[in-house]
C-alpha positions in Angstrom: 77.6 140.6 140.3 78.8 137.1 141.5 75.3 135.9 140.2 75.7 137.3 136.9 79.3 135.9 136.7 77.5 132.7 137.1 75.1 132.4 134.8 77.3 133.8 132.0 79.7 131.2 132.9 76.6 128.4 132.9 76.0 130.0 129.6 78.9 129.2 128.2 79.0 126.1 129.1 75.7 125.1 127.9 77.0 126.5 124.2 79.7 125.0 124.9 78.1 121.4 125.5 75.7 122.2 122.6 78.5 123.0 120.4 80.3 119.7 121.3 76.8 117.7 120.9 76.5 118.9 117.2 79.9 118.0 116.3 79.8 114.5 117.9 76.7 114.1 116.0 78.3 115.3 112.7 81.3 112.7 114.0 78.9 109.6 114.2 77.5 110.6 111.1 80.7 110.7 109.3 81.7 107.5 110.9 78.8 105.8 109.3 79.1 107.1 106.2 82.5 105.9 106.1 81.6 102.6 107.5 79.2 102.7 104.6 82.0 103.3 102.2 84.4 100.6 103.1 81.2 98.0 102.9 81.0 98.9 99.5 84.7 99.2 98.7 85.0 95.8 100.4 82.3 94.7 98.0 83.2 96.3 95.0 87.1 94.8 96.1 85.3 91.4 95.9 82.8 91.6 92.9 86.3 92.7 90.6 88.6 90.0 92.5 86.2 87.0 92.5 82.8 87.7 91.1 81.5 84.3 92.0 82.3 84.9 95.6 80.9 88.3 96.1 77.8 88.7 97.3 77.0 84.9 97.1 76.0 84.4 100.7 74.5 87.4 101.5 76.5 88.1 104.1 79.2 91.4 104.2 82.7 90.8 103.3 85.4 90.8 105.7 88.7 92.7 105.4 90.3 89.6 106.1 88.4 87.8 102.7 89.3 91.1 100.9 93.0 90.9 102.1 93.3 87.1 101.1 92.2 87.6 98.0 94.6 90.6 97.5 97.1 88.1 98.7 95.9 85.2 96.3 96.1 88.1 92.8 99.4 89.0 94.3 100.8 85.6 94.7 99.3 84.7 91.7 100.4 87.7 89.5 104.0 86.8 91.4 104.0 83.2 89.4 102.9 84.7 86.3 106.0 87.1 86.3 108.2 84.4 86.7 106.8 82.0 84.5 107.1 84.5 82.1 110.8 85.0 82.8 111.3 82.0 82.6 109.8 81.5 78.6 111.9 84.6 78.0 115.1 82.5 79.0 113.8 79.6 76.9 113.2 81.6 74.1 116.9 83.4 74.2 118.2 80.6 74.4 116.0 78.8 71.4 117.4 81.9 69.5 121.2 81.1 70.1 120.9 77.7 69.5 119.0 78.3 66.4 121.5 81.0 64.7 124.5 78.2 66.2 122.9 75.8 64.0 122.5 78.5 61.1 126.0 79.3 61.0 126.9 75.8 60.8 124.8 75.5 58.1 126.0 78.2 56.3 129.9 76.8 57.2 128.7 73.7 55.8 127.2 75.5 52.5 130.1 77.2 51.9 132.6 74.0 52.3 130.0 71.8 49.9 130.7 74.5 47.1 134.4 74.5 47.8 134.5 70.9 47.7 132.7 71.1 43.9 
């Protein structure tokens, strides 16, 4: 009995090994799919951020080329923003100086026609 005992236990086991064989196997594969994936996120990243730069050297790019130019856009998108702000508050204030000077004018009009 103690020998059949063992060999069901053995038996387990050995489905048990095969069991965790097949999913590290599945594992790995996933892993290189994914691996797969980020190259070509990485890649596509590049090719939309700086064309000229992706794929130039043949070599893969790095997250840390892919961060910096995320971090150039950003910076860069940042400056734009505030350029733009900054033409806005030009503008408003081209706009008040222009109806100061049209009131003026029409002050002026109106004390020329008084004054024939």
């Amino acid at each position: 009995q103690a020998e059949e005992e063992l060999k069901a236990a053995w038996s387990q086991q050995a489905r048990q090994l095969r069991e965790m064989e097949s999913r590290e196997r599945l594992l790995r594969s996933d892993m290189q799919q994914a691996g797969e994936q980020l190259e070509s996120f990485k890649t596509r990243v590049m090719q939309v951020c700086s064309p000229s730069a992706a794929g130039s050297t043949g070599k893969p790019v790095t997250e840390q080329q892919v961060i910096e130019k995320i971090r150039q856009i950003s910076d860069e998108n940042k400056q734009s923003h505030e350029r733009e702000k900054s033409l806005q508050r030009e503008l408003s204030s081209r706009l008040a100086k222009e109806r100061e000077v049209s009131a003026n004018i029409k002050v002026f009009k109106n004390s020329l026609q008084k004054l024939q």
